[in-house]
C-alpha positions in Angstrom: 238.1 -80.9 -33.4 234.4 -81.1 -33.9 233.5 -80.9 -30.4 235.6 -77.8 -29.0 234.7 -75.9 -32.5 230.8 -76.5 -31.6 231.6 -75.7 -28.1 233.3 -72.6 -28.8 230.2 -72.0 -31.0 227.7 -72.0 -28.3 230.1 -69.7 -26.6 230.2 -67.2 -29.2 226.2 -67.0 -29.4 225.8 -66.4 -25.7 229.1 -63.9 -25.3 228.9 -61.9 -28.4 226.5 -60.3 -31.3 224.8 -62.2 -33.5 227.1 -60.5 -36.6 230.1 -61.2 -34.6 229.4 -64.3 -33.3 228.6 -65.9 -37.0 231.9 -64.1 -37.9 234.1 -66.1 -35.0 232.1 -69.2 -36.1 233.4 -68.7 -39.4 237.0 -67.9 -38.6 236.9 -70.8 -35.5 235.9 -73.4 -38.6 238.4 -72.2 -40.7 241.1 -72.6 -38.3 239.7 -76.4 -36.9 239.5 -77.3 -40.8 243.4 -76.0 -41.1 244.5 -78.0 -38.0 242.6 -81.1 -39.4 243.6 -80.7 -42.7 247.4 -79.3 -42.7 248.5 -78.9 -39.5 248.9 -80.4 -35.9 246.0 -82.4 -36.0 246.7 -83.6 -39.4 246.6 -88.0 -39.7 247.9 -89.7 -43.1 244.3 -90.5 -43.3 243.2 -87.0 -43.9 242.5 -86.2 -47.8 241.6 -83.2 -48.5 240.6 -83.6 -51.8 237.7 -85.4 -51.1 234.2 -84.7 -50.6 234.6 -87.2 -47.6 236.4 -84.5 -46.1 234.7 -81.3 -46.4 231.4 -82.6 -46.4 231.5 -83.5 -42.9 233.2 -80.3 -42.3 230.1 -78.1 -44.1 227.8 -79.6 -42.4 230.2 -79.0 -38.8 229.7 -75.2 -40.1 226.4 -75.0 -40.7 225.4 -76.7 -36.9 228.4 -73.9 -35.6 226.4 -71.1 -37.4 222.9 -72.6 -36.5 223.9 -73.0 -32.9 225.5 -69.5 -32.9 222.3 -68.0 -33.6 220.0 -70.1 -31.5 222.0 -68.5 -28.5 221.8 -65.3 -29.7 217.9 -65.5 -30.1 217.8 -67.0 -26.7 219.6 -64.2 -25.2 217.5 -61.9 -26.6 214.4 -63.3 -25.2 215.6 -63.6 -22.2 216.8 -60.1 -22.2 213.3 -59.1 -23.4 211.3 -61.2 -21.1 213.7 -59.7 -18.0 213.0 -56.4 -19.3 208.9 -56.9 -19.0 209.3 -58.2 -15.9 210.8 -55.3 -14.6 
């Protein structure tokens, strides 16, 4: 689930605001930790309970919210730097 959730991350920076993109990141890591956690990607395995669980998952969040904004900074500049061009 980590990879699609960063994926969709990067995604969200270049397609959307900055505000909204942190706010998919958010909701996209809530619903990756659910699947992992409770539901259809769910292993035996999995405790919940533990800080070997959301640890991982925290940092996950952080990288999604990091990357999110790194792609909206970079669209900016890009828009920015088109814009002197012209």
């Amino acid at each position: 689930m980590d990879i699609p959730f960063l994926i969709l991350a990067i995604a969200a920076g270049l397609l959307l605001s900055r505000r909204r993109a942190l706010i998919a990141v958010t909701a996209l890591w809530a619903i990756a930790v659910a699947m992992v956690g409770w539901g259809p990607a769910h292993s035996d395995g999995v405790h919940t309970g533990s800080i070997g669980f959301w640890g991982p998952w925290l940092i996950a969040l952080a990288i999604g919210l990091g990357l999110a904004t790194l792609m909206t900074v970079l669209r900016q500049r890009r828009r920015a730097r088109g814009a002197v061009r012209s």
